[in-house]
N, C-alpha and C positions, 0 to 999 in steps of 0.2 A: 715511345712515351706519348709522342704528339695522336699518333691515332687512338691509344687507350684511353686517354683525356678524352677525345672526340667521345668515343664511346659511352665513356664515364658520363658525361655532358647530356649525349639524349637519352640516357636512363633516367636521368631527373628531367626529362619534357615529356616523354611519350607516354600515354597511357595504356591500358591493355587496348587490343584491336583497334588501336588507330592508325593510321593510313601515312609514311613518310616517303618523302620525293628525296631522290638521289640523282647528284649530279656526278658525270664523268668521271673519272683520274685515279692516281695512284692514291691519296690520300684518303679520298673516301672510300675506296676499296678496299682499304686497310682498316677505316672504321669498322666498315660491315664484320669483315672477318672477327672481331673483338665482338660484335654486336648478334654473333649466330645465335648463342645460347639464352639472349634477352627475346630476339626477334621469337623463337620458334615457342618459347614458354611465355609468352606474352602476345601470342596469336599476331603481334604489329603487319603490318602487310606494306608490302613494299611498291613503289612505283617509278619508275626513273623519269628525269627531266627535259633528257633529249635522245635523238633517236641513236643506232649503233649497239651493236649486242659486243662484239670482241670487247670493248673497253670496262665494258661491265662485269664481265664473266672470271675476272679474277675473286670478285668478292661475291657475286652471288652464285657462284658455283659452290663457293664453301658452304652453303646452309643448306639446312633440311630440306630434303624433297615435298615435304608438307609446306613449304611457307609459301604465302601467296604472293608471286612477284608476278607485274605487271610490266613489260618492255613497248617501247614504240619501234613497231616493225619498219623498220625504215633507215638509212645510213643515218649520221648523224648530218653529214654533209652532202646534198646532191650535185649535181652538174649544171645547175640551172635554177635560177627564181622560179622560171617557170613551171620546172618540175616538183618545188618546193609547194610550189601553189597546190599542183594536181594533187600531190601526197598527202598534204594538209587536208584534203576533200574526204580522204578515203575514210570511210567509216573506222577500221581498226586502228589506224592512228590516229583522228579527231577524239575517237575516244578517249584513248589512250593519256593524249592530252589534257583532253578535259579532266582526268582525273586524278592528274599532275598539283593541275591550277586549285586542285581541291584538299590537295593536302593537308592533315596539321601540321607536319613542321619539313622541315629539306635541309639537307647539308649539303654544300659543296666544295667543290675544290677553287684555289685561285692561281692560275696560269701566270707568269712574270715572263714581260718581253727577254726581262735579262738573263732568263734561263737558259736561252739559243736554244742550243739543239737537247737540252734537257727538257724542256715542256715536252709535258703526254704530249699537247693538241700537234705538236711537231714529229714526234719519235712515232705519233701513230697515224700519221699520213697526210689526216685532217688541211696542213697547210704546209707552202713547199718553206724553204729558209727564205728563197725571194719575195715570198709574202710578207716570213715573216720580218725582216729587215723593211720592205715596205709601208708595211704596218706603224712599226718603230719612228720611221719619221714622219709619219701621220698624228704620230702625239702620242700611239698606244703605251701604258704600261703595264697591263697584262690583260687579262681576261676569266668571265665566270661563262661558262656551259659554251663558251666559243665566242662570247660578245667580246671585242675588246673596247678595255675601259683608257678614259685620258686619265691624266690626274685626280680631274676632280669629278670622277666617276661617272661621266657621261658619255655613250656611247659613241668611239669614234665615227664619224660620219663618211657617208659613199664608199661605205667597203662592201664590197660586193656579197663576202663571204656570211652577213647579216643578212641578206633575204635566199642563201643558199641552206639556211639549219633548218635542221627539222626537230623540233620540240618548245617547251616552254620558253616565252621569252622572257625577258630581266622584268618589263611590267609586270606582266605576269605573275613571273617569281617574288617579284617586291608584296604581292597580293596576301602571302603566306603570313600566319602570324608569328611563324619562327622560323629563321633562317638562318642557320650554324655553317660559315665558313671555316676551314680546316686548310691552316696553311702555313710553313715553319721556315727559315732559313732569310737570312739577311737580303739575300737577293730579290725575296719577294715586298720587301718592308713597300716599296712604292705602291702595288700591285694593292699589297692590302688595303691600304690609307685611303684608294682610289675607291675599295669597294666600299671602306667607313666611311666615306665623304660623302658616295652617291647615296647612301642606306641601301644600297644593295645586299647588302647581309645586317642582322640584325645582333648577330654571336659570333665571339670568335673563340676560335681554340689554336693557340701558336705557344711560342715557347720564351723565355726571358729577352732572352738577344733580338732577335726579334720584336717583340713588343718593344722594345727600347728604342729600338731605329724606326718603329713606325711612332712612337712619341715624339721622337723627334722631329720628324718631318713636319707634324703638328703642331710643336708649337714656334 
């Protein structure tokens, strides 16, 4: 119900052939799949947020061969700043990017430290457990497109793994005039709060239980 909401949600943002940024994970991947039959009869054309094809390809594998999707050829994660640097240079991903930042609208997904080894960013390689436990006591309570956020949505600082991504970053993203997070389950309640704190996301789409525990926190 959480991803059909989603769905539901940017059928009243998007207009014909306009251009939407997609971030990683299991949730937004389950929008898309809800979202084939608007996407390909509404010309919308797709473009992801960060790089990595495996994590993408459970949803936009579902849609037509006709729709126009854009990927940043590139991991999501390299070995190296420095490599992140070089790949950032390369025409097909600077592109790529550039056309991210140019979106009208993005959903994404919101990662929860307390997820453990239930976070995509974990189960798909992205970071080991000793990260992410590391992370954890650096203040993290989850993360959007691999930033991870403090409480009060500001991006944890000296983690290495912020100048290894390769894609849009949160400034970046904050650039967007609409930006629909999609994300359900009581464990994520801090996670969210952090990303409505920072205005890291501008929408949300979550479920009662949920929004309660993030009300809470709040006030």
């Amino acid at each position: 119900r959480l991803r059909i909401g989603a769905a539901q949600s940017l059928m009243g943002v998007l207009e014909p052939g306009q251009l939407l940024a997609v971030g990683f994970g299991e949730a937004t991947m389950s929008c898309l799949q809800h979202l084939s039959g608007f996407i390909g009869s509404q010309q919308v054309r797709l473009v992801t947020l960060s790089g990595g094809v495996g994590p993408y390809m459970t949803g936009i594998g579902q849609l037509d061969a006709a729709c126009s999707v854009s990927m940043i050829p590139a991991p999501l994660r390299v070995s190296s700043a420095d490599v992140a640097e070089i790949l950032r240079r390369e025409a097909s991903v600077r592109d790529v990017i550039l056309a991210a930042t140019a979106a009208d609208a993005a959903v994404v997904g919101i990662g929860a430290i307390d997820q453990r080894r239930d976070a995509t960013i974990l189960r798909s390689g992205y970071i080991s457990e000793g990260e992410q436990l590391m992370y954890a006591r650096k203040g993290a309570v989850g993360d959007i497109l691999g930033y991870f956020l403090q409480a009060d949505g500001r991006p944890v600082e000296g983690l290495e793994i912020h100048r290894e991504l390769l894609g849009v970053t949160l400034d970046e993203l904050a650039q967007l005039p609409t930006i629909v997070g999609v994300a359900g389950g009581e464990q994520k309640a801090q996670a969210i709060h952090a990303a409505l704190t920072g205005k890291r996301i501008n929408g949300l789409v979550t479920e009662e239980t949920t929004a309660r525990a993030v009300l809470a926190l709040a006030s």
